[in-house]
C-alpha positions as CSV (number, residue, x, y, z in Angstrom):
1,X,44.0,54.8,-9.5
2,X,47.2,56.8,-8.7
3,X,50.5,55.7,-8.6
4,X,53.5,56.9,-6.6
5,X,57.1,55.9,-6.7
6,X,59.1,57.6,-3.5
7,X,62.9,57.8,-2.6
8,X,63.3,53.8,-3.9
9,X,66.4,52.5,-3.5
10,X,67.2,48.7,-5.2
11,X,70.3,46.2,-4.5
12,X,71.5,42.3,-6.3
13,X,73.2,41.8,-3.0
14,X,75.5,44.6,-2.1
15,X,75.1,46.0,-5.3
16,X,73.3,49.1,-5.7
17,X,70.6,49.0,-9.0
18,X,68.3,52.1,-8.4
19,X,69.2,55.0,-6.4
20,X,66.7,57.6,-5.1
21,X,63.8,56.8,-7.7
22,X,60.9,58.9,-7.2
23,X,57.8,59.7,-9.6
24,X,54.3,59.7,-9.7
25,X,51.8,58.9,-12.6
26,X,47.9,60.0,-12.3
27,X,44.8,57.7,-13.4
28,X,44.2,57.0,-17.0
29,X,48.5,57.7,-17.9
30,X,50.7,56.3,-19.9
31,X,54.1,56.2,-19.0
32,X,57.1,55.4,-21.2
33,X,60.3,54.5,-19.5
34,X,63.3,54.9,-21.7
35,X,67.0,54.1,-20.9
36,X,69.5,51.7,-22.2
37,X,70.2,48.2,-21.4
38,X,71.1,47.6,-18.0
39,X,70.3,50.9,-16.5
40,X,67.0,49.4,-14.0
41,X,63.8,49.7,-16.0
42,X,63.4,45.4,-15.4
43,X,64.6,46.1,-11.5
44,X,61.9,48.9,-11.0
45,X,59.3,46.8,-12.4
46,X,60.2,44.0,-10.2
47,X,59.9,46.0,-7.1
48,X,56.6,47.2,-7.9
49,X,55.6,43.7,-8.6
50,X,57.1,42.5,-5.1
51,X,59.4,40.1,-7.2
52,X,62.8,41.9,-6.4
53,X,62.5,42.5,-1.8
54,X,65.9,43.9,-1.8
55,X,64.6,47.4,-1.8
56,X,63.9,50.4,0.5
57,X,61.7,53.6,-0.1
58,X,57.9,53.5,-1.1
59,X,55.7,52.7,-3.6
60,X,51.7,53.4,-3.4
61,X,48.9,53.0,-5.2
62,X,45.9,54.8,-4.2
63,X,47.3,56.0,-1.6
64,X,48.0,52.8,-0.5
65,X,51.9,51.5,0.7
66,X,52.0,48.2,-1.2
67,X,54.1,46.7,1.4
68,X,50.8,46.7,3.6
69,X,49.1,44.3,0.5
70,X,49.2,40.8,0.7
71,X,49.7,38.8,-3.0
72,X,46.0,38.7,-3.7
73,X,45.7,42.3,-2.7
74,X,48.4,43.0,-5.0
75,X,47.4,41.3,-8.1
76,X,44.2,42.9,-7.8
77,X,45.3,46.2,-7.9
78,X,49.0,45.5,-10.8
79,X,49.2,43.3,-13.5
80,X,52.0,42.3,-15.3
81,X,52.7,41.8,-19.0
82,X,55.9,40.2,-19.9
83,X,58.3,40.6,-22.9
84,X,57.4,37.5,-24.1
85,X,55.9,34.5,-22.7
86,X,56.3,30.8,-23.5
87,X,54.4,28.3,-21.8
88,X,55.9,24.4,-21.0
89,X,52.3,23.4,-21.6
90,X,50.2,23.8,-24.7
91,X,47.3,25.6,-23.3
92,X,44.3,27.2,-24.8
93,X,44.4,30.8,-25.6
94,X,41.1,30.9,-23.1
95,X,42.8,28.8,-20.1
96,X,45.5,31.4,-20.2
97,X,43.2,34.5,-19.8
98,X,41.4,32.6,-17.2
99,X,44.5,31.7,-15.2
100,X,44.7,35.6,-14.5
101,X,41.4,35.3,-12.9
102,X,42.4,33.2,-9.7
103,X,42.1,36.3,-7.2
104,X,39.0,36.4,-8.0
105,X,38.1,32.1,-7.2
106,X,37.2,30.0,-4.6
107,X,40.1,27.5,-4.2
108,X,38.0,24.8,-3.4
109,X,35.7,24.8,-6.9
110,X,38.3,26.6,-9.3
111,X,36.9,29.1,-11.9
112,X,33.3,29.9,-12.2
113,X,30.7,31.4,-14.2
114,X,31.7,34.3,-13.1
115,X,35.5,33.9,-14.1
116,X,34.8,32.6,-17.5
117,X,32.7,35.4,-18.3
118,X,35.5,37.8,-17.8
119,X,38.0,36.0,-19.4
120,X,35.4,36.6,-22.0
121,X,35.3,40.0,-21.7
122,X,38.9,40.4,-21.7
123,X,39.5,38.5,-25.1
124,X,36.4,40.7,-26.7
125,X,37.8,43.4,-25.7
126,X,41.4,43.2,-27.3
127,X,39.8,41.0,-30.2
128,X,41.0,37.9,-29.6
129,X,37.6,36.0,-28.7
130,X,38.1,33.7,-32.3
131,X,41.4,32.6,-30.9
132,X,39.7,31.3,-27.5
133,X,40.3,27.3,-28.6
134,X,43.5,28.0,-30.2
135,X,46.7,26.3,-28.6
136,X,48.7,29.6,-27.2
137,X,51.7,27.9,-28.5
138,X,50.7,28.3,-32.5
139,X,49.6,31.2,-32.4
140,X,51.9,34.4,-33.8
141,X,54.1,36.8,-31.7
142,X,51.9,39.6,-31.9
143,X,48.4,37.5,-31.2
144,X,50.5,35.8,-28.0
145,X,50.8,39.6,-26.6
146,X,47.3,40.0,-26.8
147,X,46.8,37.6,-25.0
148,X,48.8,39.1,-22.6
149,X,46.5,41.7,-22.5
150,X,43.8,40.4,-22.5
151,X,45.0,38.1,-19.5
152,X,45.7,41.4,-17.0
153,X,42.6,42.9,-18.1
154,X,40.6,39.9,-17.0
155,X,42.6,40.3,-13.4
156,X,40.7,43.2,-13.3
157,X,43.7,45.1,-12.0
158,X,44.0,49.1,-12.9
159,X,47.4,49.3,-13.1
160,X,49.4,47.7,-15.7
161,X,52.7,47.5,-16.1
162,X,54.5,46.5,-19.4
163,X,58.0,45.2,-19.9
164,X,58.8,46.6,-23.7
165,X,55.5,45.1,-25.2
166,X,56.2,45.7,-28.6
167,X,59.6,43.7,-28.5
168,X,60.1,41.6,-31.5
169,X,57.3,42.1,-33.3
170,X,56.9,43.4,-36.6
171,X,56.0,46.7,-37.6
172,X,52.0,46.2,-37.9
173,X,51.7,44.6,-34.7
174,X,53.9,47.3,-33.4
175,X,51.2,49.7,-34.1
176,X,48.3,47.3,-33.0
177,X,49.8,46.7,-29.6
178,X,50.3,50.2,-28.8
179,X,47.0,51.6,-30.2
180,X,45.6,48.9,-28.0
181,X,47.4,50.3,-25.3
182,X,46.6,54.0,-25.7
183,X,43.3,53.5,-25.4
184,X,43.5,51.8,-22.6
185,X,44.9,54.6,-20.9
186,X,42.4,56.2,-22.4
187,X,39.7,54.5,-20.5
188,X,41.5,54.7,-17.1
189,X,44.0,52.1,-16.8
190,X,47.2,53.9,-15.9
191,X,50.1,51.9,-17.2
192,X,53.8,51.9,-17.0
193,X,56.2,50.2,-20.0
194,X,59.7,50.4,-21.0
195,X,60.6,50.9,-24.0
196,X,63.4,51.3,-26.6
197,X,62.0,53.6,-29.4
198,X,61.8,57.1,-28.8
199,X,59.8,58.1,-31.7
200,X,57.2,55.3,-30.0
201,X,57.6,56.9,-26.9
202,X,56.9,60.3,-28.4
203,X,54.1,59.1,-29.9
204,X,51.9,57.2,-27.7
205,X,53.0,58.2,-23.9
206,X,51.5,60.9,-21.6
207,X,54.6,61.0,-19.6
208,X,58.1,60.0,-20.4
209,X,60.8,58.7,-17.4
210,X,64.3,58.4,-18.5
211,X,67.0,56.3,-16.6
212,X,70.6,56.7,-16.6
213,X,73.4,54.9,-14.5
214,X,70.2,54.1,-11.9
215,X,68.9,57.7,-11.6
216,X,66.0,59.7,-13.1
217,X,67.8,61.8,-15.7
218,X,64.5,63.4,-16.5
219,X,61.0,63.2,-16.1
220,X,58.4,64.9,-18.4
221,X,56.3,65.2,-21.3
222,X,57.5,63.9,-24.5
223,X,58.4,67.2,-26.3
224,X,60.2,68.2,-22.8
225,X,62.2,65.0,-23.0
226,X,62.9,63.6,-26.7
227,X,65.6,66.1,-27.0
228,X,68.9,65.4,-29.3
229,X,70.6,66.2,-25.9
230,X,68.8,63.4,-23.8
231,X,69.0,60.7,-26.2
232,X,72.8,61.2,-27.3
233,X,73.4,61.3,-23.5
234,X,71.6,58.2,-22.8
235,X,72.1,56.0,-26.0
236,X,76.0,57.2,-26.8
237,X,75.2,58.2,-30.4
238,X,74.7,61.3,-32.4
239,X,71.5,62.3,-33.8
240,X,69.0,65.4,-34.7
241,X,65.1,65.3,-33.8
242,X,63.0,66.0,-37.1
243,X,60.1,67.5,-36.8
244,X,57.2,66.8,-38.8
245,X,53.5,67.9,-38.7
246,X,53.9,71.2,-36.5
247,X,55.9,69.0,-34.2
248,X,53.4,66.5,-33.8
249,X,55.5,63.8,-34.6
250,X,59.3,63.6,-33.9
251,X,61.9,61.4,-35.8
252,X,65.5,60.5,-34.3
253,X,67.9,60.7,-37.3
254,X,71.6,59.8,-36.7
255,X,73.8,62.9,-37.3
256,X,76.1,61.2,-39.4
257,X,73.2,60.3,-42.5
258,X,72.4,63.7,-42.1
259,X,75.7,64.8,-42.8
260,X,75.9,62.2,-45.9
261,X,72.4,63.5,-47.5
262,X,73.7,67.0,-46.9
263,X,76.7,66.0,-48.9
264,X,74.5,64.5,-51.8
265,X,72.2,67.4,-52.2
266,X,75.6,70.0,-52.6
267,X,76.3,67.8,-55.8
């Protein structure tokens, strides 16, 4: 499924967020969105989701204008997975993935066979299925964004968009999350997250989009864009790519260590 982002422009009242946005992702992509804090990443997100109105331009999926889909229409196509989620209510791991599910109910009777068996699906697939009994509100930070997963894969949506998903976790989860992820890409989902760790970025995403002051800076592939030049520009601090493994892997290292290890090896 295909996904297009034309000439959006996005507005808090008078005042102007995005300007002129425009990009497009193919099926089965991963896309990284970099930029610092307060540039628009959230704000774009929200206007695909329909949660922010204040907003001109197109987006489509399929082909499709999403202004012509109604909320069912919409959460069949895009799901969402938060930063972090934290329920008033104690539910089971299982109720939460089958929450995600309600496009796909009849009002009147609630969920089904058929909705419990992809709820199912969706917790064997990220392996979670031992945590379907567990209260969502005990279980750890990384677990709770699998759930997450799990819960817009069971929406059956093919379009997933992911609001820095590896935020506060530790570094195994890190690496759990996001090889979860790439995989999914892998098996067609196209997917959109922000993110704050180039070297992630670099690692894991198809495509990287970089915002600055509401704009796309630059739009590209990961060795086009994780350039000292971009990331001093956007981030305000000094530092030299390393490259490792024939420049399979790139490392941000702030100039100034550099300079002090340089130092200590003249000794």
């Amino acid at each position: 499924m295909g996904f297009e982002v034309s000439d959006l422009n996005a507005f808090y009242g008078k005042h102007q967020v995005l300007s002129q946005i425009s990009f497009s992702m193919e099926k089965g992509k991963l896309m990284c969105v970099l930029g610092p804090n307060g540039v628009g990443k959230s704000t774009l997100f929200q206007c695909i989701l329909g949660l922010n109105r204040q907003h001109d331009g197109k987006i489509y999926i399929d082909g499709i204008d999403i202004e012509k889909l109604n909320v069912r229409q919409r959460a069949e196509k895009i799901a969402y997975i938060p930063q972090s989620h934290q329920p008033v209510f104690s539910y089971k791991v299982k109720d939460i993935v089958l929450m995600s599910t309600e496009s796909t109910m009849d009002h009147l009777k609630g969920p089904g066979k058929k909705q419990n068996e992809m709820a199912q699906r969706a917790m064997e697939r990220v392996g979670i299925s031992h945590l379907a009994m567990r209260s969502y509100t005990q279980i750890s930070g990384g677990e709770r964004q699998l759930v997450m997963i799990a819960r817009a894969l069971a929406q059956q949506a093919k379009v997933l968009i992911m609001d820095e998903p590896t935020s506060n976790l530790d570094y195994g989860n890190q690496i759990r999350i996001m090889s979860q992820i790439k995989q999914l890409s892998k098996e067609g989902y196209t997917i959109l997250q922000s993110c704050h760790q180039p070297e992630q970025a670099f690692l894991y995403a198809d495509e990287i989009l970089v915002l600055w002051q509401g704009k796309v800076l630059i739009h590209g592939t990961p060795k086009e864009v994780l350039t000292q030049e971009i990331i001093q520009k956007i981030y305000g601090v000094d530092v030299e790519i390393k490259s490792l493994n024939n420049d399979r892997i790139r490392v941000c290292v702030p100039t100034n260590l550099c300079e002090m290890w340089s130092k200590e090896e003249k000794k």
